[in-house]
N, C-alpha and C positions, 0 to 999 in steps of 0.2 A: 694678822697679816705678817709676811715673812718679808724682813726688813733687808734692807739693800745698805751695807757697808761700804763706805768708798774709802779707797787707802789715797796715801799720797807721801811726798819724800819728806815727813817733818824732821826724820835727823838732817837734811837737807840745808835747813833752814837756821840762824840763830833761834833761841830759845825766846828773845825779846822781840822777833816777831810771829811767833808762834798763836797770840791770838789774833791776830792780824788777820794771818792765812785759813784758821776758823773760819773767822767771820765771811770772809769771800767766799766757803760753803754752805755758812747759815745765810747768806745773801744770795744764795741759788738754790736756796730748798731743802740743803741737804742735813739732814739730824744726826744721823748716824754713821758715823767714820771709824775706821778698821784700826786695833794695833799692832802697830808695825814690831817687829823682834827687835829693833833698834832702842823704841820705845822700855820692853820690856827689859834688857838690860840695864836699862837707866834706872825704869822702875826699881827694880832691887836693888842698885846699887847707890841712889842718888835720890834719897827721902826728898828732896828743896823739888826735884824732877817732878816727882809725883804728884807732890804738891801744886804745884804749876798748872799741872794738865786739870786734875781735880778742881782746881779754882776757875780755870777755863770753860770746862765740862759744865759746870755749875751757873756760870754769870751769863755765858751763850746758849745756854740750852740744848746742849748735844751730849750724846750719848757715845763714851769710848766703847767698842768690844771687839769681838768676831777676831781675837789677836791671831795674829801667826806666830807661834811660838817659839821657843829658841831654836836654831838650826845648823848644821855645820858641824865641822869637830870644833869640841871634842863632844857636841851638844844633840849631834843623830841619836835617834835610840840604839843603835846597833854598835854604838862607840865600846871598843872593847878594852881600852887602858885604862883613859881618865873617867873610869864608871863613876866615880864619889862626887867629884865635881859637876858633873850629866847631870846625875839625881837631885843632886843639893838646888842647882839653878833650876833646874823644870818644877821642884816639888817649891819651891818658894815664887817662881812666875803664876803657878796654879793662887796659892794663897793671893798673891798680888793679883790676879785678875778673878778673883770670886771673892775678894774680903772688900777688896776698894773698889771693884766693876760691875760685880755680879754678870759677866760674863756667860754665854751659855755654850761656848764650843772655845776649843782649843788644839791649832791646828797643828803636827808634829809631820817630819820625816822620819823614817827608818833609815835613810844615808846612804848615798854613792861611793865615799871617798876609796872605803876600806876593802871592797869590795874591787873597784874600778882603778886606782890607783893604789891601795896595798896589795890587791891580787888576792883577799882572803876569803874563804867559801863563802857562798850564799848561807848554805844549810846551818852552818855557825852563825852568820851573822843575823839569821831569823832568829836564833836561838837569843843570843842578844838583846833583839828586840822586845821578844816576848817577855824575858826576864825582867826589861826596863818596864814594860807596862805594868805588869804584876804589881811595881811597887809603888809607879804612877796613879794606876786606877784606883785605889782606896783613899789619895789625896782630890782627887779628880771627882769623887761621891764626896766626898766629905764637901767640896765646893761647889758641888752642882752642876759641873761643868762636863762635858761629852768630849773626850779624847777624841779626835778627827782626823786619822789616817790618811796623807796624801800620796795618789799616784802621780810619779812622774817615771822619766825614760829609761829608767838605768833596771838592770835582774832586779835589785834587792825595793826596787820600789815600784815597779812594774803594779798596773789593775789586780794582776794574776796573783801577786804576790802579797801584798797585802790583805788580799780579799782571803789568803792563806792564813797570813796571821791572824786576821779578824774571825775564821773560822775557831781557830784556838778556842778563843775564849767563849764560842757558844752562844748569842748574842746577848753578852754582856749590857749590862741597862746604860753606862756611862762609857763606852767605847763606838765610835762611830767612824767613817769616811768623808775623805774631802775629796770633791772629782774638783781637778784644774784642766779648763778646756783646753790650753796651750799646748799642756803634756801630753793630753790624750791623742792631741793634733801632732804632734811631731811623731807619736808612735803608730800613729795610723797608715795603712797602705791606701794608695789611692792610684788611677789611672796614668797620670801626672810625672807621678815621682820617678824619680831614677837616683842613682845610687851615688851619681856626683853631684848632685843638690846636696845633701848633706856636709857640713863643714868638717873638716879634718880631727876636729873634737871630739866629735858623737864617733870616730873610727878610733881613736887613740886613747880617749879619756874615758870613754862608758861603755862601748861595745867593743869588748878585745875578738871579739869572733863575726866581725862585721854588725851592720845594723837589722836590729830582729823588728820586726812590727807587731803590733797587737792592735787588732781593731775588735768593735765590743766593747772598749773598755765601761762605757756608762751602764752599761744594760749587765755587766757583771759587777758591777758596784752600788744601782743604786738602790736597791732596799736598803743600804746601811747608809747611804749618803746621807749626812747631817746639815752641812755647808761646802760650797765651791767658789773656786777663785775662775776668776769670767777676762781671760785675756784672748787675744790672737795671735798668731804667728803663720808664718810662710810657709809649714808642716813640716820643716827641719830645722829651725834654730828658735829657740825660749825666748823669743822677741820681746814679750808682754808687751805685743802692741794692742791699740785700739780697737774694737772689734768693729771689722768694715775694713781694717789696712790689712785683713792678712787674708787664709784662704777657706776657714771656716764657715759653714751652710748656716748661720745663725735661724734663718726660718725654717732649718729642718731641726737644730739641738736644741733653741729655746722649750719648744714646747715637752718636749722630751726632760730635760734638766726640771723643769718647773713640775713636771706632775712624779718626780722622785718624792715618794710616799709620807720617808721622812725629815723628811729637809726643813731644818730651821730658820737658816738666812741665806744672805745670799752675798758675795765681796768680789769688787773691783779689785784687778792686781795687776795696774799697771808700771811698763816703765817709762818715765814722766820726758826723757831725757831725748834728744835728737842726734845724732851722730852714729858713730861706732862704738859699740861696747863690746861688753865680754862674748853674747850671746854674737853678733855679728851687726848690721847697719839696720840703725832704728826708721821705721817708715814714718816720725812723727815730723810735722813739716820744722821749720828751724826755731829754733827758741823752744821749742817741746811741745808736748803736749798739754795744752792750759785746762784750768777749772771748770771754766766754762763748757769746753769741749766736751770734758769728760763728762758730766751733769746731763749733757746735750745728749749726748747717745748713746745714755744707758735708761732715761727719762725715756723721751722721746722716739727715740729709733729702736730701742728693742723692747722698748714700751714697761719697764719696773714703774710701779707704783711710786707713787710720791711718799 
């Protein structure tokens, strides 16, 4: 059975209630909970961290994995200065999440920043990428774990793009894709949309030549699909809202997402938060979005396995 990861804000949280807010998902059914990149920073850097979670993991009966891996500069694949530093944390998060996890995907970016705000090639910066993986993937067999490419809205991480660099490699036995419903959904055309629905960001910060759409993105990604992140949004801004608050056909993509061939698990990636954030105004009602909720309609309403 392909297991349902639920994430949630634990760098959020003090560390001394940390099994606390566990137990509130082992007291709703839930076994298997997602690593956060926050997590994983800690992991390598803070042995008493690890410890923690592992003694948690252990007394409550849940299973950490499904991580999102390091992300951002200087930590995208396609990071072209601080490459030494890139390498050293990704290839020691791999060991951390296959020596103490036994983990089976590992989800990475190829990065916007450098691209969208340095203004430097795509065709270089795939080069980048590929070069990171080359020295990724032989750490990534070594721990069992499936490198999991994610699409999101910018050229350098685009379905189209990705599904490029994954050609590369030929279909490599430990190199996979992660479709995230959000992204697909903010790059898709739809009846709907118009061109000032989008926030001034996706015009300034990711698309210097207006906003490109790409729809298809599942059905050209998913023979490689390994694992996906299951959020909503209003089909122009990264909401990671609840699926149901935003504009997503979930009885037309579940079933489609579920029958990708190779698909290991499955993760929640929401944002937990109510207000305004970076992305723009969260549809979660006030105080956020709770445990409960989230259990409720990922169980329940879109019907995942217990």
């Amino acid at each position: 059975m392909k297991e349902l990861y639920f994430n949630y804000y634990w760098d959020k949280i003090p560390d001394s209630l940390l099994p606390r807010a566990v137990r509130e998902f082992v007291d709703s059914g839930v076994t298997h909970l997602a690593i956060t990149e926050e997590m994983l920073h800690r992991f390598i850097h803070e042995p008493a961290y690890l410890a923690l979670v592992k003694q948690i993991s252990a007394l409550q009966g849940v299973t950490f994995g499904a991580p999102h891996g390091l992300a951002g500069r200087p930590w995208d694949l396609n990071e072209p200065y601080e490459r030494k530093k890139m390498l050293s944390e990704h290839k020691a998060a791999l060991d951390v999440c296959g020596g103490e996890f036994g983990v089976r995907t590992y989800t990475v970016h190829p990065g916007a920043w450098w691209h969208c705000i340095g203004h430097l090639d795509v065709d270089m910066l795939r080069e980048n990428t590929i070069r990171t993986l080359e020295e990724l993937l032989p750490v990534a067999e070594k721990n069992r774990i499936i490198i999991a490419v994610e699409n999101s809205f910018e050229p350098t991480n685009s379905a189209k793009e990705i599904c490029a660099i994954a050609d590369h490699f030929g279909g490599h036995p430990w190199l996979g894709l992660n479709y995230d419903t959000g992204h697909a959904n903010c790059m898709a055309s739809a009846p709907w949309k118009v061109p000032s629905g989008y926030p001034d960001y996706q015009y300034t910060s990711w698309w210097q030549n207006g906003i490109i759409t790409e729809d298809g993105a599942l059905e050209r990604m998913a023979a490689r699909v390994v694992t996906c992140h299951i959020p909503d949004n209003d089909g122009y801004r990264d909401l990671h809202a609840m699926p149901g608050d935003g504009t997503i056909d979930w009885d037309d993509l579940l079933p489609r997402l579920k029958a990708c061939p190779n698909m290991i698990e499955y993760q929640t990636e929401l944002n937990f938060d109510d207000g305004e954030g970076w992305a723009g105004m969260s549809p979660a009602p006030a105080g956020g979005y709770s445990i409960r909720r989230l259990v409720d309609v990922f169980r329940n309403k879109l019907g995942f396995d217990k």
